[in-house]
C-alpha positions in Angstrom: -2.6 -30.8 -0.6 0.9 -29.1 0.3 1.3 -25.7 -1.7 4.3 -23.3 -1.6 5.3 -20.6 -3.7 7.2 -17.0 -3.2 6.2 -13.5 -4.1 7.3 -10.3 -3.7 5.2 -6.5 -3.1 6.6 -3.2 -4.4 3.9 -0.5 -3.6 3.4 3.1 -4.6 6.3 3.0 -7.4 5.4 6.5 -8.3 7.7 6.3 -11.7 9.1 9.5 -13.0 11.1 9.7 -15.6 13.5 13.1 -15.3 11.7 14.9 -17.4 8.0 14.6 -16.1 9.4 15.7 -12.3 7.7 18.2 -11.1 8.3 20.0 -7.6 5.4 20.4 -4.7 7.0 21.9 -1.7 5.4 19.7 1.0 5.9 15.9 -0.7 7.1 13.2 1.5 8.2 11.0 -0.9 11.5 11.5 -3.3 10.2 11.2 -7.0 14.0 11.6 -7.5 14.9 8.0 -6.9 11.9 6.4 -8.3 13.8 4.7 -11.3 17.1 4.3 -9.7 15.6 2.5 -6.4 13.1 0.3 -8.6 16.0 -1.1 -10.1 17.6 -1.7 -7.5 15.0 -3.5 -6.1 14.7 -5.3 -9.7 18.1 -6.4 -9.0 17.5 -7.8 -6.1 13.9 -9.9 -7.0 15.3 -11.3 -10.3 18.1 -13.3 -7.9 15.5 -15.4 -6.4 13.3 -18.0 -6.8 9.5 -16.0 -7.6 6.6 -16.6 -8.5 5.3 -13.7 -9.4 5.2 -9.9 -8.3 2.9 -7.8 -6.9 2.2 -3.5 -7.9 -0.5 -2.4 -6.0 -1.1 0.6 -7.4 0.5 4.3 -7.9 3.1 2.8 -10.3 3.3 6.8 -11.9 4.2 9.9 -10.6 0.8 11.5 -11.9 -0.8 9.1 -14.6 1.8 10.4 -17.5 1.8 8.3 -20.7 5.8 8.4 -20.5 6.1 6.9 -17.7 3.5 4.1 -17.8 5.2 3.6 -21.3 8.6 3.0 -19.2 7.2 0.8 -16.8 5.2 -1.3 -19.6 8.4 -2.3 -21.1 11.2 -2.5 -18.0 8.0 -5.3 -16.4 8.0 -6.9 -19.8 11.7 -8.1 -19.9 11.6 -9.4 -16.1 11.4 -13.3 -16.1 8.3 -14.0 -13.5 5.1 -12.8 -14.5 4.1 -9.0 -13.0 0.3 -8.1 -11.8 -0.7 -4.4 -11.1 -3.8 -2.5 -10.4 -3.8 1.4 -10.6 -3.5 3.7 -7.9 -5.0 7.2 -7.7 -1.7 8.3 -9.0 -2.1 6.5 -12.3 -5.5 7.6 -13.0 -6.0 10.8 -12.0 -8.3 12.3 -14.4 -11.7 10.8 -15.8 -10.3 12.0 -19.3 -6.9 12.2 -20.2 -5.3 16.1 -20.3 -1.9 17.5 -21.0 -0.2 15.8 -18.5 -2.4 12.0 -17.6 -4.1 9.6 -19.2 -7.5 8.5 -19.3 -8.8 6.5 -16.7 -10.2 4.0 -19.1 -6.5 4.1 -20.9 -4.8 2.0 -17.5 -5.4 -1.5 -18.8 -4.3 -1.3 -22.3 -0.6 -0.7 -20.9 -1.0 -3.8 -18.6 -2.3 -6.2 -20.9 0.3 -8.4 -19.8 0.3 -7.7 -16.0 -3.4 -9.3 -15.7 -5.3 -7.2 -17.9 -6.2 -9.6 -20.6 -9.5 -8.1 -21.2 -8.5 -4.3 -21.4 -12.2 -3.1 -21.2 -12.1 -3.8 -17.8 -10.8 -2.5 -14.9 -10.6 -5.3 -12.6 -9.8 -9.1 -13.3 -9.0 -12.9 -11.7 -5.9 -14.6 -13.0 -4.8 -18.2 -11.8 -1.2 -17.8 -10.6 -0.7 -21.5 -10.0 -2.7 -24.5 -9.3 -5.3 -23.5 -7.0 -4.0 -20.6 -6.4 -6.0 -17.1 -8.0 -5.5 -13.1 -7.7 -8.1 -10.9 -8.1 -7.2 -7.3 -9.1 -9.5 -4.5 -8.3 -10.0 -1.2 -9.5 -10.4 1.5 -6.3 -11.1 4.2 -8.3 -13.8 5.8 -9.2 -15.5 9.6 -10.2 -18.1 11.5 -9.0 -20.9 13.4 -10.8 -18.3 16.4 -10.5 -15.2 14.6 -11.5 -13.8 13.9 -8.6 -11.5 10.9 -7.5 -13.7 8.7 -5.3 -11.7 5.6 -3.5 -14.6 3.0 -4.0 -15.2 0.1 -5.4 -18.8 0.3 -7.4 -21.4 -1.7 -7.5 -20.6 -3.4 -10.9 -17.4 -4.4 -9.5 -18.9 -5.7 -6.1 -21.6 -7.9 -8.4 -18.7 -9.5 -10.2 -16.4 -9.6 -6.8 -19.4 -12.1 -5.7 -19.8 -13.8 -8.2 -16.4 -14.9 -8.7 -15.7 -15.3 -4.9 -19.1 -17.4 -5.2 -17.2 -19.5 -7.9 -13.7 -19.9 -6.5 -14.4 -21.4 -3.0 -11.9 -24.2 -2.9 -9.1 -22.1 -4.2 -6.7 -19.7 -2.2 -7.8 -16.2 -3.2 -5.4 -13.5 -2.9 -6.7 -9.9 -3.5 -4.8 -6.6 -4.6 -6.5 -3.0 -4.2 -5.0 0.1 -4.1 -6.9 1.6 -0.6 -6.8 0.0 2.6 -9.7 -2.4 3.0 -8.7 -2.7 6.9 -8.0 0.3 8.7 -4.1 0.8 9.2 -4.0 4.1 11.7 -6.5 4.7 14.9 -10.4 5.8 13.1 -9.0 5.8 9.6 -12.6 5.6 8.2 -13.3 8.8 9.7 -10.0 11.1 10.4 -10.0 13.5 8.3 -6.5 13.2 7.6 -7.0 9.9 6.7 -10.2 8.4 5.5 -9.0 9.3 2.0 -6.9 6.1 2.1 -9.4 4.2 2.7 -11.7 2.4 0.7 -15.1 4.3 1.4 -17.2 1.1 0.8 -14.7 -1.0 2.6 -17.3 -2.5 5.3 -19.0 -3.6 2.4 -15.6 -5.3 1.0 -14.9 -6.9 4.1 -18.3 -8.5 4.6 -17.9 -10.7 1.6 -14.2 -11.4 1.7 -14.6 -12.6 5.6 -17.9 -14.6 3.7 -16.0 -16.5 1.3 -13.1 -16.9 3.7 -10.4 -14.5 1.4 -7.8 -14.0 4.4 -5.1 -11.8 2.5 -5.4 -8.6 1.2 -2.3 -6.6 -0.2 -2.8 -2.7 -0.5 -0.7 0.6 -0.4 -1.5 4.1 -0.4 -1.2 4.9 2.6 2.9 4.6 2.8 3.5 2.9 5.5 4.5 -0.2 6.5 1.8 -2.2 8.2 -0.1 -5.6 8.3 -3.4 -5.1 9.6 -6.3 -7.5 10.9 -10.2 -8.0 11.2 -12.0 -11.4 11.9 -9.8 -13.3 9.6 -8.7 -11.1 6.9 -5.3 -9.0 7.0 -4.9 -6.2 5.0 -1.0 -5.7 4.4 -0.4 -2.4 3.4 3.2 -2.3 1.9 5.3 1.4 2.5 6.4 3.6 -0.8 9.3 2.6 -2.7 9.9 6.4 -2.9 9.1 7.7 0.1 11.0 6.7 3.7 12.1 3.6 4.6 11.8 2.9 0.8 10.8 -0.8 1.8 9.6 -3.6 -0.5 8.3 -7.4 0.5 9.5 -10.9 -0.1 6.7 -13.0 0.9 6.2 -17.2 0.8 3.1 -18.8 1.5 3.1 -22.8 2.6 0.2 -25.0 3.3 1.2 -28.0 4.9 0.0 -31.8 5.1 -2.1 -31.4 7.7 -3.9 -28.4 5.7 -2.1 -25.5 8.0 -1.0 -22.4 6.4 1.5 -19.8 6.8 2.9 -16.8 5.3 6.3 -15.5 5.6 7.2 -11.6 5.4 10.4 -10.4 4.9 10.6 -7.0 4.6 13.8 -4.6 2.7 15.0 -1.5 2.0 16.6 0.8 -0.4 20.0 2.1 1.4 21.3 3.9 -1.3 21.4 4.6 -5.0 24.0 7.3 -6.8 22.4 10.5 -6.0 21.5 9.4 -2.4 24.3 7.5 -1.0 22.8 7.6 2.3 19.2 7.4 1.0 17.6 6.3 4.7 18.8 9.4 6.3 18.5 11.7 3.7 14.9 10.4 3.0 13.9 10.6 6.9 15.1 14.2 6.6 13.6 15.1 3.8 10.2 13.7 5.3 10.8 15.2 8.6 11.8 18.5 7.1 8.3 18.9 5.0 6.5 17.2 8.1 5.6 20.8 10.2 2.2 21.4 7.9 0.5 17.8 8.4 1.6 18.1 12.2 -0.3 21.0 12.7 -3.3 19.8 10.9 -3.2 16.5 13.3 -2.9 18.2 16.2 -4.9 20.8 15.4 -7.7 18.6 13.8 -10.3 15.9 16.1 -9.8 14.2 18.9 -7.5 16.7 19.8 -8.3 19.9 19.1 -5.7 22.2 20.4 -5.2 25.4 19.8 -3.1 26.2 17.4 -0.1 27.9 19.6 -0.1 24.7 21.4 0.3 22.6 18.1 3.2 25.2 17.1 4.8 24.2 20.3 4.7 20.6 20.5 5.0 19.9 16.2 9.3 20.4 16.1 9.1 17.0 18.7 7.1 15.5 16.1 9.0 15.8 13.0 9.8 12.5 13.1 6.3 11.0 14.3 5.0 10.3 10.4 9.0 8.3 9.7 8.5 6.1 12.7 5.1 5.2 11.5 5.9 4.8 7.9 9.0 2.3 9.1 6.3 -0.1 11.0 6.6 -1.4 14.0 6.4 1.8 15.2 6.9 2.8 19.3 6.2 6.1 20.5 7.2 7.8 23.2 7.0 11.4 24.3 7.3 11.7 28.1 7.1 15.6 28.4 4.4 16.0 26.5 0.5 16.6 28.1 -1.0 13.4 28.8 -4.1 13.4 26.6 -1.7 14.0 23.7 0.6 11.7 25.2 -2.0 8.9 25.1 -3.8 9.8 21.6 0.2 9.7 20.0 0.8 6.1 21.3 -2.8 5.2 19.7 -0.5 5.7 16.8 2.1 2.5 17.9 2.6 -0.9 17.0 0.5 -2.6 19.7 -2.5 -0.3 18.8 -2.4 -0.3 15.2 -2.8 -4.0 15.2 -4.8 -4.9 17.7 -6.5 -8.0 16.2 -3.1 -9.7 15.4 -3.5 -13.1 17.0 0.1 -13.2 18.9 -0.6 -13.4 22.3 2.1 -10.8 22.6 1.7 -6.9 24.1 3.5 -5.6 21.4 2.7 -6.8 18.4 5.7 -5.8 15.7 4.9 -7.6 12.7 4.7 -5.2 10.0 8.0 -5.7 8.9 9.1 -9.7 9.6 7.2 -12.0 11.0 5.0 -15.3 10.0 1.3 -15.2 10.4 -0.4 -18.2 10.6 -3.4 -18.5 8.7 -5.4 -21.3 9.4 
């Protein structure tokens, strides 16, 4: 049976109206645009033929009922259904406070963006014939009330179960956390393991099971599509942070049962207050960038002492942009070798090494067509 349809990913919307801003000194991503650059995006989706779209998670700045409020009601008046899932962002506290909302609050804004049963976190919904998403919920809480990103064993039961009951459909999955890792040892850097899901082994064994191949995620900011034994986990950059991208994606299956997907990948260039919003963004990042540098360098498998880190960091101001923009090559001649080497781990040949291309350098986070069976 032939099947085609389009869809589009916005990831890590992080929504603020003016009024719920608040400053941190060292965020990458520009808050400041969030509404203006969503729109513009908006304006841009709601001129083609879709399907449907994709959030995967961090649609607020920091879980504020004003803002999920906003979003609620701009989703509601586009005309192809929407489909979220919340991010750490949007649920930041077990119990709702001065400034977030409960946890258990998420779904009763999103009854219409695959939430029909609100006293759950996680749900399936048939997009078209054959064709299902299942939303899950990546966050949990400790006994201390801390954010875990995990998915718990309730929702792994039911994640069986309905895999278990949807084998002759195309599953497509949305998560908030990386399922696949994205950068070199994200399970265990301790710069990065928080992106990840902490149970994602677990995840992966029944998705490759039940033959799910696609996996859309976010998080991390970056633009990446990632691979293991059959499933690709394609992690979809920040609309606030640099490059500001967002996705166009169409999936075909042919005749002969073949299938493809399609990625197209955009980018905000500009909105009022940011004419120049690429450069000003990859500024801003690269200007905020010295403190995470240090910690990298500073950090396992490098461990170097920390005048040598102060050295080498002003090179690197622009290491986390490149990576965020995918496709990312790296190349710093004059620096020692071992660093040398553990920065290019960091490129677009290493960060996907499982990508079936046949190619040394494999730059398909942004455009290319992956072809699935």
């Amino acid at each position: 049976m032939t099947l085609n349809f389009r869809f589009a990913v916005v990831s890590d919307l992080h929504l603020a109206l003016p009024h719920t801003i608040w400053n941190h000194p060292s965020r990458f991503h520009l808050v400041e645009v969030s509404i203006s650059a969503f729109e513009s995006v908006l304006q841009h989706l709601t001129q083609l033929d879709l399907d449907f779209l994709l959030l995967p998670g961090d649609l607020t700045q920091h879980g504020e009922p004003e803002n999920h409020a906003w979003l609620q009601q701009r989703l509601a008046q586009l005309p192809f259904p929407v489909y979220v899932v919340p991010g750490n962002h949007d649920v930041p506290v077990l119990f709702a406070d001065r400034q977030s909302i409960a946890f258990a609050d998420f779904p009763y804004y999103y009854t219409k963006c695959g939430y029909d049963d609100p006293q759950q976190m996680y749900y399936i919904r048939q997009l078209l014939p054959g064709v299902k998403l299942i939303g899950l919920n990546s966050n949990s809480f400790n006994d201390q009330g801390e954010q875990v990103g995990c998915l718990d064993t309730k929702q792994l039961r039911w994640l069986e179960d309905v895999l278990s009951a949807s084998a002759d459909e195309l599953i497509l999955v949305m998560v908030h956390h990386n399922v696949v890792e994205h950068l070199p040892n994200q399970s265990n850097h301790p710069l990065a393991n928080r992106y990840m899901l902490a149970n994602s082994a677990q995840m992966l064994e029944l998705l490759k099971r039940y033959g799910v191949k696609l996996v859309f995620t976010g998080h991390l900011h970056v633009q990446d599509v990632a691979y293991s034994d059959g499933v690709y986990d394609i992690t979809t950059g920040s609309l606030v942070s640099y490059p500001h991208p967002y996705r166009v994606l169409e999936f075909n299956r042919d005749n002969q049962g073949r299938e493809w997907l399609q990625i197209l990948s955009y980018r905000v260039e500009s909105v009022p207050d940011f004419p120049n919003l690429q450069q000003s963004s990859r500024q801003w990042m690269g200007d905020r960038s010295f403190p995470f540098l240090i910690k990298l360098l500073t950090n396992s498998p490098l461990n170097l002492p920390l005048s040598q880190a102060k050295e080498l960091a002003p090179s690197l101001r622009d290491f986390w942009a490149t990576i965020a923009d995918g496709d990312a090559v790296l190349d710093y001649p004059h620096f020692p070798i071992e660093v040398q080497r553990y920065i290019q781990t960091y490129g677009a040949s290493q960060l996907n090494p499982g990508i079936p291309t046949g190619e040394t350098l494999t730059l398909i986070d942004n455009n290319s067509t992956l072809l699935l069976v």
